[in-house]
C-alpha positions in Angstrom: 131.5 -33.7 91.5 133.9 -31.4 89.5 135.9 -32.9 87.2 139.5 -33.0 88.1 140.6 -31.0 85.2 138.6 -27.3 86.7 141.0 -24.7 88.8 137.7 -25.1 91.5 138.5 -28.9 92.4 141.5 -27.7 94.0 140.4 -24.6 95.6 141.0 -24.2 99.1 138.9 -22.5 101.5 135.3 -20.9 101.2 133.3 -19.1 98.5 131.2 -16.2 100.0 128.6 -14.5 97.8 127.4 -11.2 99.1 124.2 -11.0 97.3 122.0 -13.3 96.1 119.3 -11.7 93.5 119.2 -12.3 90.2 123.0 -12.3 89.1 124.1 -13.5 91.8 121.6 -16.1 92.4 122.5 -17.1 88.6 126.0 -17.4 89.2 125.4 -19.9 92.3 123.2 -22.3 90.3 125.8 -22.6 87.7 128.3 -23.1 90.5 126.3 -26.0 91.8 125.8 -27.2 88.6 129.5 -27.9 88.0 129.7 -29.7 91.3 130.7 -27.0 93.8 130.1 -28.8 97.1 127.2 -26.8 98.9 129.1 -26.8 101.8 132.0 -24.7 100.5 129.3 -21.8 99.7 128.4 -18.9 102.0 125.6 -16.6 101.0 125.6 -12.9 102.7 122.2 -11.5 101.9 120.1 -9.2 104.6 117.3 -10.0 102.3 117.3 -14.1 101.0 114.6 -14.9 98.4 112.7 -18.7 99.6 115.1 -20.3 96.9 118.1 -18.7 98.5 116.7 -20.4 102.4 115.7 -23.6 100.5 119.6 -24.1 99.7 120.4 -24.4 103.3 119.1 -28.0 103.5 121.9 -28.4 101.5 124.8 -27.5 102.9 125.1 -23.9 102.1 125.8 -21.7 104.6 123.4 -18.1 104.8 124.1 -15.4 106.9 126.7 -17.1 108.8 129.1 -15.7 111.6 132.7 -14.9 110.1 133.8 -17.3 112.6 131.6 -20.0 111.0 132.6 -19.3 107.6 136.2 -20.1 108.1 138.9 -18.9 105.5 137.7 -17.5 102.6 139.4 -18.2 99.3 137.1 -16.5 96.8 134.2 -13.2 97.7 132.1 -12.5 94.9 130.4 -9.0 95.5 127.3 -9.2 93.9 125.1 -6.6 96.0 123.9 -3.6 94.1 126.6 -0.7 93.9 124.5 2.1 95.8 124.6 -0.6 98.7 128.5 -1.5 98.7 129.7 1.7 100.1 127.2 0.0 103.5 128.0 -3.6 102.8 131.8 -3.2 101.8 133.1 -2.6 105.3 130.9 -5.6 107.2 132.5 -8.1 104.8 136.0 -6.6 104.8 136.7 -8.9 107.9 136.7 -11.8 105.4 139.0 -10.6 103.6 142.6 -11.8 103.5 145.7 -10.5 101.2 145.5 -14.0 99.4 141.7 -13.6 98.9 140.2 -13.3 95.4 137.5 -10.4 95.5 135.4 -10.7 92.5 133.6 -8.2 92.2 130.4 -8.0 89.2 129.2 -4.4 90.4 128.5 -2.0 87.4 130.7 1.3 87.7 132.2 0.4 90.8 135.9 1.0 89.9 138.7 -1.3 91.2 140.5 1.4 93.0 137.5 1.7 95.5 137.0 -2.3 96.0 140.5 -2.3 97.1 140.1 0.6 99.2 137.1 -0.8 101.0 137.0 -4.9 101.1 141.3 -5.1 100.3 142.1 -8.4 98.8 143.2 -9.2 95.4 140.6 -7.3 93.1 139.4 -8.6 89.9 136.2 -6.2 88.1 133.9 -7.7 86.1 130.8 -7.3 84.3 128.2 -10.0 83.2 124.8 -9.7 81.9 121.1 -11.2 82.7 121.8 -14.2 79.7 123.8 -15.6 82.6 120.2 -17.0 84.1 120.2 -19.5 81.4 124.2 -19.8 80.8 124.3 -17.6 78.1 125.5 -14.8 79.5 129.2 -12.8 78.1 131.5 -11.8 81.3 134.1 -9.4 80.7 137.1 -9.1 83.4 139.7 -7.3 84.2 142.3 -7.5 86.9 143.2 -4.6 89.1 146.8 -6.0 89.5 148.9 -8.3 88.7 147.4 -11.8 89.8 148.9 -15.5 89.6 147.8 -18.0 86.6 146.3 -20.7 89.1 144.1 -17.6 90.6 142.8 -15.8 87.0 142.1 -19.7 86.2 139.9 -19.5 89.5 137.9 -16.4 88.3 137.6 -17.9 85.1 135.8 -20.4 86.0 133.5 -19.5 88.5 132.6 -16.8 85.8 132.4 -19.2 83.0 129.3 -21.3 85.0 127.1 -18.9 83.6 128.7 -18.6 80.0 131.3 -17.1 77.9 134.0 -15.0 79.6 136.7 -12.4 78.2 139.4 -10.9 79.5 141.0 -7.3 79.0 144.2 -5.3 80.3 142.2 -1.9 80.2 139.9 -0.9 83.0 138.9 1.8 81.4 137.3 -0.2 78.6 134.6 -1.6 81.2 132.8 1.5 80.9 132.2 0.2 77.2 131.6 -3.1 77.8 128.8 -1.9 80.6 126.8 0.0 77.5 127.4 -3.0 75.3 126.9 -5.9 76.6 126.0 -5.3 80.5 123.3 -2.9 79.0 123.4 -5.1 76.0 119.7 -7.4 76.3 118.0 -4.9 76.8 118.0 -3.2 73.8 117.2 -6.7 72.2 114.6 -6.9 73.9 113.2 -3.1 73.2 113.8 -4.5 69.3 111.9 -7.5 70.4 109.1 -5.0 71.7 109.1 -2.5 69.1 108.9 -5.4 66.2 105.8 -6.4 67.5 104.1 -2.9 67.8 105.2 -2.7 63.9 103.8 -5.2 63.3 100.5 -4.4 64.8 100.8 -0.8 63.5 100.9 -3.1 60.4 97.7 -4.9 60.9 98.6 -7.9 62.6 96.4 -9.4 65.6 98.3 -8.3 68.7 98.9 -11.6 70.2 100.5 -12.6 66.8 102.7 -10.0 65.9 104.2 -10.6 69.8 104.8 -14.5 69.0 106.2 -13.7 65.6 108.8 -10.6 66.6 109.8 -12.7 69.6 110.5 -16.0 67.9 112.1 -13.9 65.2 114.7 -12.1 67.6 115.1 -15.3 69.5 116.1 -17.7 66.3 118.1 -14.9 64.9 120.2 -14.8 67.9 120.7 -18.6 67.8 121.6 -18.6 64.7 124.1 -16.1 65.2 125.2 -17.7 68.1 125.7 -21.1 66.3 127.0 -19.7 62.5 130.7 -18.9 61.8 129.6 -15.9 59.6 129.8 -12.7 60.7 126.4 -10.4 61.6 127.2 -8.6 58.9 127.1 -11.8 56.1 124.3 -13.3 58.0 122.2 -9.6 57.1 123.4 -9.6 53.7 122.0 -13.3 53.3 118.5 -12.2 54.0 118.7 -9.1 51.7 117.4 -9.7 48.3 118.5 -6.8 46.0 115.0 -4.9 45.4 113.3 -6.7 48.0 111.1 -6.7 51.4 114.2 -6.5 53.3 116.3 -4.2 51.5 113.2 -1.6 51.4 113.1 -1.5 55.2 116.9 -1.7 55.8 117.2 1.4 53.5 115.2 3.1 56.5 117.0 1.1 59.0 120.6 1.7 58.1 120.0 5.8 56.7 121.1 8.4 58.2 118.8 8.8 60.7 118.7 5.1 61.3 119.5 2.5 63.5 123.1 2.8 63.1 123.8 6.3 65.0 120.6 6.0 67.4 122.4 2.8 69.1 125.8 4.7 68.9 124.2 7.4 70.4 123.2 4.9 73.2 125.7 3.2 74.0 127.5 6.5 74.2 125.0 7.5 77.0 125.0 4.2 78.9 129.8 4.7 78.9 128.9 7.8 80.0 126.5 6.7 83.1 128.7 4.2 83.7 131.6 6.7 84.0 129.1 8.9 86.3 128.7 5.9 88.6 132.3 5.8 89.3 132.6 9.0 90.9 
């Protein structure tokens, strides 16, 4: 049951979810988690996983008529963004002036959600952490919307971890290549630690348990410290030492610091292409 002190125990009407793979599926179970009766979910997906189907002897409604799903408070567009332009107009019919349209589509600019699905548009942009609750969500919103209804996005965002808010949409390009595009360059460190290491002369299987654990507890303890990166970095770096030898390469001027500026760079600007 959801405590009485979450913006969702008082929502009225339905929340539809237009696409239920990864993200999407992720954003459900933490719904459910929180106490989201089953029955105030309907899932439009052409293409349900077995988990998605098993849900239905639950209460939640997949695939239903518009008829059957009733008034719709909340539509979370979760489908991919070269399908929307498709999907967009079949779910417009949901749509009220009133209704929240959430949308978590990378480059899909507010101006076009509006255009195509109407309702009152709020962009945002999560990342695969959500799977575990982990997960950052930045929003912004594409007008101006009431407290009680932000405090609705908010927390249907927050059941899958931290969310922030920003007046800019032009700043989501950014946050795509940072933290939309974000794990996965932890996870190419992840990958490219344990070829070092092997290129080093560790046993293959090894050098994979020690770069993964290493990346894994550093972000934790990240995560959990009230230091800065930059402090925590300077705390392993011994003047002279291991450390300091490889961060000289690292942080030089052909180092790590412009490669991933040069990145993210690319990933605003493919963002930015996606838009148009």
């Amino acid at each position: 049951m959801i405590e009485s002190s979450n913006p969702l125990a008082s929502l009225s009407g339905t929340i539809v979810l237009a696409g239920a793979g990864k993200m999407g599926g992720a954003m459900l179970s933490g719904w459910l988690a929180q106490g989201v009766a089953p029955s105030s979910i309907a899932i439009v997906d052409p293409v349900p996983s077995d988990e998605i189907k098993a849900l239905t002897a639950r209460g939640v409604r997949l695939n239903a008529a518009p008829s059957e799903i009733g008034d719709v408070a909340v539509l979370v567009l979760a489908v991919k963004p070269q399908m929307f332009r498709e999907a967009g107009p079949q779910l417009h019919p949901l749509v009220k002036p009133s209704t929240l349209v959430v949308s978590i589509m990378a480059g899909m600019p507010a101006a076009t959600l509006k255009e195509v699905c109407g309702g009152t548009v709020v962009r945002t942009m999560p990342n695969t952490p959500a799977a575990i609750g982990r997960g950052i969500t930045v929003a912004v919103a594409a007008e101006a919307i009431a407290p009680a209804q932000r405090a609705i996005v908010d927390a249907l965002l927050r059941a899958t971890g931290g969310v922030e808010w920003v007046d800019d949409e032009a700043l989501m390009d950014a946050v795509t290549a940072v933290s939309g595009s974000g794990p996965a360059y932890v996870f190419l460190l992840a990958e490219e630690l344990a070829r070092a290491g092997v290129a080093a002369g560790l046993p293959a299987g090894l050098a994979a348990r020690l770069a993964r654990e290493t990346v894994a507890g550093s972000g934790e303890l990240l995560h959990r410290s009230d230091l800065d990166a930059a402090t925590l970095r300077q705390n392993v770096t011994s003047p002279g030492g291991t450390t300091a030898a490889a961060l000289g390469v690292l942080m030089g001027d052909d180092g790590f610091r412009p490669l991933l500026a040069r990145a993210v760079a690319a990933a605003t600007a493919r963002s930015r292409e996606l838009a148009k």
